[in-house]
PDB file of N, CA, C and O in Angstrom, chain B, residues numbered from 101:
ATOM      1  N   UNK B 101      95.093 126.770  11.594  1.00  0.00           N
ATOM      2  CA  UNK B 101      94.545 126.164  12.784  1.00  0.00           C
ATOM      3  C   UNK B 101      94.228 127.270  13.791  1.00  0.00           C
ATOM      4  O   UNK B 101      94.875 128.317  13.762  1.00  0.00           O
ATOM      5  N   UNK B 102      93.120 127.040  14.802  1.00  0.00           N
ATOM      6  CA  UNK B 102      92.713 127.799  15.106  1.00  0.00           C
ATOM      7  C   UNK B 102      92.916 127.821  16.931  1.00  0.00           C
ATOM      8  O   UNK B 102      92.649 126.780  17.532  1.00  0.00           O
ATOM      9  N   UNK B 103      93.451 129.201  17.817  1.00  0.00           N
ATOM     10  CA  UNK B 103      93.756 128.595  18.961  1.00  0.00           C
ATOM     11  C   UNK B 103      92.293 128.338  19.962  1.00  0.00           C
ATOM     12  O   UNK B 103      91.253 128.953  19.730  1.00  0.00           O
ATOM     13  N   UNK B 104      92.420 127.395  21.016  1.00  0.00           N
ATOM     14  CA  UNK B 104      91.672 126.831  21.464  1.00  0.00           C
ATOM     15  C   UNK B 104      91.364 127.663  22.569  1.00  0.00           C
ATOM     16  O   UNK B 104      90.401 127.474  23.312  1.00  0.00           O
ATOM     17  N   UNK B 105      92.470 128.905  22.711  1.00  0.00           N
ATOM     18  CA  UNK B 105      92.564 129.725  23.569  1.00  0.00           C
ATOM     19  C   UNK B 105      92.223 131.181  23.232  1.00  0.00           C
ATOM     20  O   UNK B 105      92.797 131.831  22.358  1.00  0.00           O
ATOM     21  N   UNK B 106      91.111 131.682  24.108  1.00  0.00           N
ATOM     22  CA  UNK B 106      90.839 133.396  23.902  1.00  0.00           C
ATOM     23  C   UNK B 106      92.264 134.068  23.697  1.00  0.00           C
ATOM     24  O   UNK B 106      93.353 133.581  24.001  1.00  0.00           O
ATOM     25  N   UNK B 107      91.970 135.465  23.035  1.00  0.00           N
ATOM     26  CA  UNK B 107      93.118 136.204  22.837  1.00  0.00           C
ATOM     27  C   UNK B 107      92.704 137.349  23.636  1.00  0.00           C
ATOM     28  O   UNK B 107      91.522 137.675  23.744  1.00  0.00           O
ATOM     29  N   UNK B 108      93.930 138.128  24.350  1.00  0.00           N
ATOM     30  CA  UNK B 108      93.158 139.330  25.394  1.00  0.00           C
ATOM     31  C   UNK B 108      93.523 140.292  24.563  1.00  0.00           C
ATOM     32  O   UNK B 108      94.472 140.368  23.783  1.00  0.00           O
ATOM     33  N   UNK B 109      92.373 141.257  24.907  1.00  0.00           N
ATOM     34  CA  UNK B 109      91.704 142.465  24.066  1.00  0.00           C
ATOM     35  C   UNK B 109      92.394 143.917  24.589  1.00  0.00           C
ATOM     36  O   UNK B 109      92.874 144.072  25.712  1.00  0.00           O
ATOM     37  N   UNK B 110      92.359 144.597  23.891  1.00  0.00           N
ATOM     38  CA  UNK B 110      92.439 145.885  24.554  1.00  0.00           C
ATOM     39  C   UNK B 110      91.638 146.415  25.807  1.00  0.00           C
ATOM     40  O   UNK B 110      92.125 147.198  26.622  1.00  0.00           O
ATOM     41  N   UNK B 111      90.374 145.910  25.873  1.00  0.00           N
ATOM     42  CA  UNK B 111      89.195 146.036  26.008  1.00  0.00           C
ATOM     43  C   UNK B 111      89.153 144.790  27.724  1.00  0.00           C
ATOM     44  O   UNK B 111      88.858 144.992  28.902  1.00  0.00           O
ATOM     45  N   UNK B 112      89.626 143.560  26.925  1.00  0.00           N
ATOM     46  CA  UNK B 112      89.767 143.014  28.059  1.00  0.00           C
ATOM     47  C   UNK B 112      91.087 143.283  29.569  1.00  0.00           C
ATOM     48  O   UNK B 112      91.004 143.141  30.789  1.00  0.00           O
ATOM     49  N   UNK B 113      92.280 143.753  28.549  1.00  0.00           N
ATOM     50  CA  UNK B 113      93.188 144.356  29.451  1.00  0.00           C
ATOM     51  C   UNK B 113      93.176 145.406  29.878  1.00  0.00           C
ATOM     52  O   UNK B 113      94.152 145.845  30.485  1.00  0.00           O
ATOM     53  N   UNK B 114      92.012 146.149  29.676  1.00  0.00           N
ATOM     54  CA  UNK B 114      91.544 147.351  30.483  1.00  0.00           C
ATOM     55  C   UNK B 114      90.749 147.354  31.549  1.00  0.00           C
ATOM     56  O   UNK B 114      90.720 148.133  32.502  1.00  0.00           O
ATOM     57  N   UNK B 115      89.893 146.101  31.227  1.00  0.00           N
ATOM     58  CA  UNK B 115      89.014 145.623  32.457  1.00  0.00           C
ATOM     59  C   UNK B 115      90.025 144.758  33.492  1.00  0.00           C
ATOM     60  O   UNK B 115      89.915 144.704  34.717  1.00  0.00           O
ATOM     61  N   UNK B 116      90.765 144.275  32.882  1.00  0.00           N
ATOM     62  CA  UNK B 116      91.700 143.675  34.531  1.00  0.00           C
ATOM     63  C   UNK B 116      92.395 144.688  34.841  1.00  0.00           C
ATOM     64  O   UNK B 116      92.994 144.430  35.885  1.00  0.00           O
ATOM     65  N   UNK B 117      92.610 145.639  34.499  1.00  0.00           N
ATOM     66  CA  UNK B 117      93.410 146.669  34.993  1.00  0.00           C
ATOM     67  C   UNK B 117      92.409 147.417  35.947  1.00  0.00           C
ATOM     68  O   UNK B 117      92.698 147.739  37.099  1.00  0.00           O
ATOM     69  N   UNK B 118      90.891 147.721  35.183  1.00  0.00           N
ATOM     70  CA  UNK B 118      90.155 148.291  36.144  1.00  0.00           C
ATOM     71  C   UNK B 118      89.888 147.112  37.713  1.00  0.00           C
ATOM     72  O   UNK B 118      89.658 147.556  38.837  1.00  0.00           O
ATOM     73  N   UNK B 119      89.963 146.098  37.482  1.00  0.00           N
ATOM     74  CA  UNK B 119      89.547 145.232  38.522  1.00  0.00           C
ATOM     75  C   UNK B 119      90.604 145.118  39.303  1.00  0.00           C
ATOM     76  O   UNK B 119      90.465 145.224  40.521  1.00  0.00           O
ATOM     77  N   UNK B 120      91.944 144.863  38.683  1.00  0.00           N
ATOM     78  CA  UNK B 120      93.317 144.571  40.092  1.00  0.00           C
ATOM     79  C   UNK B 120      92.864 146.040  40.623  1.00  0.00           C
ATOM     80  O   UNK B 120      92.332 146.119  41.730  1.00  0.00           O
ATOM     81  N   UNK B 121      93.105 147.364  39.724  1.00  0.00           N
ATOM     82  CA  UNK B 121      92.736 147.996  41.504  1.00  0.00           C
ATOM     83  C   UNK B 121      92.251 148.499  42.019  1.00  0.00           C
ATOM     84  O   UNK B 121      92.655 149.332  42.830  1.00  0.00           O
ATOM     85  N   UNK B 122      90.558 148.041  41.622  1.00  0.00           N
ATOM     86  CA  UNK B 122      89.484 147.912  42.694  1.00  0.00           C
ATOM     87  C   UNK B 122      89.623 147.136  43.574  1.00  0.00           C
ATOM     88  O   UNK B 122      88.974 147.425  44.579  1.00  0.00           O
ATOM     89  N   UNK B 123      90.456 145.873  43.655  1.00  0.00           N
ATOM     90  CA  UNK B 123      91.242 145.152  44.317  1.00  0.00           C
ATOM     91  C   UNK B 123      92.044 146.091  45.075  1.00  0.00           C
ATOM     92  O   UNK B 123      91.630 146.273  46.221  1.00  0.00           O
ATOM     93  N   UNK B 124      92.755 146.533  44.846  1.00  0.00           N
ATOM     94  CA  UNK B 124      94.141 146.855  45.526  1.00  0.00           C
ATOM     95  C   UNK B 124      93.780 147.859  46.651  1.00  0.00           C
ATOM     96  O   UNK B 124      94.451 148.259  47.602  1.00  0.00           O
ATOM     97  N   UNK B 125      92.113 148.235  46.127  1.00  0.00           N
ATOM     98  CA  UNK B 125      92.405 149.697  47.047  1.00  0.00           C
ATOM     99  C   UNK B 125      91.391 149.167  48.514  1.00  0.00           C
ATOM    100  O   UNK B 125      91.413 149.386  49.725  1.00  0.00           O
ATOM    101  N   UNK B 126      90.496 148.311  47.489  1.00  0.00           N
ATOM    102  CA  UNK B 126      89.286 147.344  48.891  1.00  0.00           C
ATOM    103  C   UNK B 126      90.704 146.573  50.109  1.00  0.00           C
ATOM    104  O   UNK B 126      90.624 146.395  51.325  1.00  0.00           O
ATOM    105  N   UNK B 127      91.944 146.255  49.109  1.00  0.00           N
ATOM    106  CA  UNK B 127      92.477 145.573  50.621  1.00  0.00           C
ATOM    107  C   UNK B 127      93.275 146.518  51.133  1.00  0.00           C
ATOM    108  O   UNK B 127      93.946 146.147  52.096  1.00  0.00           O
ATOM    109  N   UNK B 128      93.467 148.116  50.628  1.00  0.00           N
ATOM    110  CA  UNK B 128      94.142 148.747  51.550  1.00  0.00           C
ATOM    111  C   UNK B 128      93.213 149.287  52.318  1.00  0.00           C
ATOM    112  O   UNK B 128      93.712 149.899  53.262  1.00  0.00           O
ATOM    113  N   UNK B 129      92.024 149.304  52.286  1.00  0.00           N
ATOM    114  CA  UNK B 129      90.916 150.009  53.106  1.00  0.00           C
ATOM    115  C   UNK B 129      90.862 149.206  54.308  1.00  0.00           C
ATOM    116  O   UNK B 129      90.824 149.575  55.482  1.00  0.00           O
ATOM    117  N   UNK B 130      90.866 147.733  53.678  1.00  0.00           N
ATOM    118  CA  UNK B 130      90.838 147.196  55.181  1.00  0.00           C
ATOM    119  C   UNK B 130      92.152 146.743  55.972  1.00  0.00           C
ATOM    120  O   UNK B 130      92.120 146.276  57.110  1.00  0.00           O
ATOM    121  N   UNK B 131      93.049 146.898  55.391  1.00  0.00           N
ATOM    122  CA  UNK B 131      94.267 147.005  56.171  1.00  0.00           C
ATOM    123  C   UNK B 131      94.625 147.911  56.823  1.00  0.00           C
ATOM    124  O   UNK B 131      95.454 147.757  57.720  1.00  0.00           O
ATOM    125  N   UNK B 132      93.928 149.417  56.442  1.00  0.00           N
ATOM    126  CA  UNK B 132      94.407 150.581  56.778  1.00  0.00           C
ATOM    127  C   UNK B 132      94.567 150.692  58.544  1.00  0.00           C
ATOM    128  O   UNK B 132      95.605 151.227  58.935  1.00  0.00           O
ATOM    129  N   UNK B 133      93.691 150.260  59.479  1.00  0.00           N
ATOM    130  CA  UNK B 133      93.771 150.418  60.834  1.00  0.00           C
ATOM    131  C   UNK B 133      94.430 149.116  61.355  1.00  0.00           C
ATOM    132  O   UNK B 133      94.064 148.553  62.387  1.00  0.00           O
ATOM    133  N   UNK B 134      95.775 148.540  60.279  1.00  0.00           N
ATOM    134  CA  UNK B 134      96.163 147.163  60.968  1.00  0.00           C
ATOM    135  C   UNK B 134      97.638 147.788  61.070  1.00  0.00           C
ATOM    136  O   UNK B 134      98.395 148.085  60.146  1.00  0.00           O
ATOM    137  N   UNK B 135      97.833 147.903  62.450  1.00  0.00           N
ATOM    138  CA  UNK B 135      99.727 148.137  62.612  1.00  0.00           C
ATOM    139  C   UNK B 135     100.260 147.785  61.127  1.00  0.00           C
ATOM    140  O   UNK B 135      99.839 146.915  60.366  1.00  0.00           O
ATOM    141  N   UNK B 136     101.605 148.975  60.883  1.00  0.00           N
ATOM    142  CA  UNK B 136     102.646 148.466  59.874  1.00  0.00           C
ATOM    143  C   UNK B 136     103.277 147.013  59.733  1.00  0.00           C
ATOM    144  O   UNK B 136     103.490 146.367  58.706  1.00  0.00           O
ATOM    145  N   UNK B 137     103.576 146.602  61.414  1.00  0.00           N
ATOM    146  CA  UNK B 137     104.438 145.557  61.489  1.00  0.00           C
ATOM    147  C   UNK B 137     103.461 144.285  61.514  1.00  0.00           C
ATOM    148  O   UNK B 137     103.959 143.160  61.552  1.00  0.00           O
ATOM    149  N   UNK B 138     102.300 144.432  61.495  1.00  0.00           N
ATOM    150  CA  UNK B 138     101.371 143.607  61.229  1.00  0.00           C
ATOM    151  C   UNK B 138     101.171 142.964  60.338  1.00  0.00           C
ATOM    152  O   UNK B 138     101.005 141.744  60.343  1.00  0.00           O
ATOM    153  N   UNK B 139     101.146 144.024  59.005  1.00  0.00           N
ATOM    154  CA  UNK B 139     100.817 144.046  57.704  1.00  0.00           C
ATOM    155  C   UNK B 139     101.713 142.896  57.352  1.00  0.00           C
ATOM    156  O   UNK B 139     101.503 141.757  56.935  1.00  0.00           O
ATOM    157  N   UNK B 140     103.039 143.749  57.737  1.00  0.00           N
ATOM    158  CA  UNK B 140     104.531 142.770  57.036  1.00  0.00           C
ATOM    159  C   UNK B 140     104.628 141.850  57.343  1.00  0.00           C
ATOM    160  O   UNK B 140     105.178 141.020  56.619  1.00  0.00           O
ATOM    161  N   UNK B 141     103.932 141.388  59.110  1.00  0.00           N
ATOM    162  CA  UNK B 141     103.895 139.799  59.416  1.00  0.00           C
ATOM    163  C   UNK B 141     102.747 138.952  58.842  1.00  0.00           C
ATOM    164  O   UNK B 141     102.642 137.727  58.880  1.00  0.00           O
ATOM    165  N   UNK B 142     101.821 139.948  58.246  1.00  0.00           N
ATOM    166  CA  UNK B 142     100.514 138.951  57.189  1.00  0.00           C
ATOM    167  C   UNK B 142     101.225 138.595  56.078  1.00  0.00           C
ATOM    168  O   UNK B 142     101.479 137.399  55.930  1.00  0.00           O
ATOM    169  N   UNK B 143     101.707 139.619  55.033  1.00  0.00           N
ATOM    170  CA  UNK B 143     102.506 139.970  53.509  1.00  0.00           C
ATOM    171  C   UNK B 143     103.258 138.906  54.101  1.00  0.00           C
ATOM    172  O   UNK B 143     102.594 137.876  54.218  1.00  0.00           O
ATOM    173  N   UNK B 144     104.808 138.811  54.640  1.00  0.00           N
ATOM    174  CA  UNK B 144     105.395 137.255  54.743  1.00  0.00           C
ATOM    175  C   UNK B 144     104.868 136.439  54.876  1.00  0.00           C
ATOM    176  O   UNK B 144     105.213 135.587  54.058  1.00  0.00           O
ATOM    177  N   UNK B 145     103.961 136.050  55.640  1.00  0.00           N
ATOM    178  CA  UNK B 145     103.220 134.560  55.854  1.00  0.00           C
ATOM    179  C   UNK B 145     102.699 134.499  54.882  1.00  0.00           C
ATOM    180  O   UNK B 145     103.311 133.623  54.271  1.00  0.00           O
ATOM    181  N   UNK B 146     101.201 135.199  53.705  1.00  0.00           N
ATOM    182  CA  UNK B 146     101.007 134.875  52.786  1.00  0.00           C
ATOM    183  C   UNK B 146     102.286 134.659  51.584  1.00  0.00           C
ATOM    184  O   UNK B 146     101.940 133.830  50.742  1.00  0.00           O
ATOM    185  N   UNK B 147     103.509 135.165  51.370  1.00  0.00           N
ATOM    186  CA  UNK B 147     104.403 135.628  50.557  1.00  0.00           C
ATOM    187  C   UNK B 147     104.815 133.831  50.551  1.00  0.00           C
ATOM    188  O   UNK B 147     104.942 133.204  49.499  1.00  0.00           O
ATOM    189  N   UNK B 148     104.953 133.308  51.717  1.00  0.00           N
ATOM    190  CA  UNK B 148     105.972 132.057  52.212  1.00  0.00           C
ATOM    191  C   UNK B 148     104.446 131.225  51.781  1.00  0.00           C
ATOM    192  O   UNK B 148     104.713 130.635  50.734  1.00  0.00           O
ATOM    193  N   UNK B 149     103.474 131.037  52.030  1.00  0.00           N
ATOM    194  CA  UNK B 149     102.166 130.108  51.703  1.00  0.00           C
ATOM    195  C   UNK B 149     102.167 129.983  50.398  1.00  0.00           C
ATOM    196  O   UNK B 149     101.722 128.948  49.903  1.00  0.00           O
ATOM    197  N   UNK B 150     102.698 131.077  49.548  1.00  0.00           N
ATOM    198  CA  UNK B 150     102.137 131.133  48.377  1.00  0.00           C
ATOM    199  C   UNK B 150     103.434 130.069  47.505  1.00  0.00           C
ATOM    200  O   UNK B 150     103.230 129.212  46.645  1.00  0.00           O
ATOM    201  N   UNK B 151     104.910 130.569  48.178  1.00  0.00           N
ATOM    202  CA  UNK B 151     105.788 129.907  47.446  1.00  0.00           C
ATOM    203  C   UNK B 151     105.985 128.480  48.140  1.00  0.00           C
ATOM    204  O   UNK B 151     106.902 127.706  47.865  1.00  0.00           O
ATOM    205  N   UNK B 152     105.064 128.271  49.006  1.00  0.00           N
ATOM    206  CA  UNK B 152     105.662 126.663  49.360  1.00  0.00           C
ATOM    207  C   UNK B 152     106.192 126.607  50.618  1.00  0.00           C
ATOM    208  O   UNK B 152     105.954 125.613  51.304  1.00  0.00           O
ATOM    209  N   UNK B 153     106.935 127.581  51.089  1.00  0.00           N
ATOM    210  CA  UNK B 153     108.171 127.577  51.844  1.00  0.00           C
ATOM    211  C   UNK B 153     107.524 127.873  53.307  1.00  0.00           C
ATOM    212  O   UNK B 153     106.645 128.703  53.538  1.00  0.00           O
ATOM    213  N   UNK B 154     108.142 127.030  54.223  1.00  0.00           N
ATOM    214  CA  UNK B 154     107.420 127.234  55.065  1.00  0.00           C
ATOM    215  C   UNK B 154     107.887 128.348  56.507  1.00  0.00           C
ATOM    216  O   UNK B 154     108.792 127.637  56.944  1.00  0.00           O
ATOM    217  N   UNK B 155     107.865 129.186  57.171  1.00  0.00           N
ATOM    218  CA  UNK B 155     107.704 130.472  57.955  1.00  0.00           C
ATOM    219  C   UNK B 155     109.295 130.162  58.935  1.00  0.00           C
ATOM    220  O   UNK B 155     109.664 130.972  59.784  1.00  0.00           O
TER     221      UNK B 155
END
């Protein structure tokens, strides 16, 4: 039987690797001129949005 689901590639786990961090570096570029304590009060609020929990 055959799965109904793609299998990831070498090829494909190289391309999400290239993409998280072209990611990672576009949101430190624009974070870069945002206060430290800023950051950490965005990072918790998204951190708490993401698990449910509320601030």
């Amino acid at each position: 039987m055959t799965s109904r689901f793609s299998q990831a590639t070498a090829a494909g786990l190289a391309l999400q690797d290239k993409v998280a961090a072209a990611r990672d570096e576009a949101v430190r570029q624009r974070l870069v001129t945002i206060p430290a304590a800023q950051q950490a009060l965005l990072r918790s609020m998204l951190w708490s949005i993401a698990m449910g929990s509320p601030q």
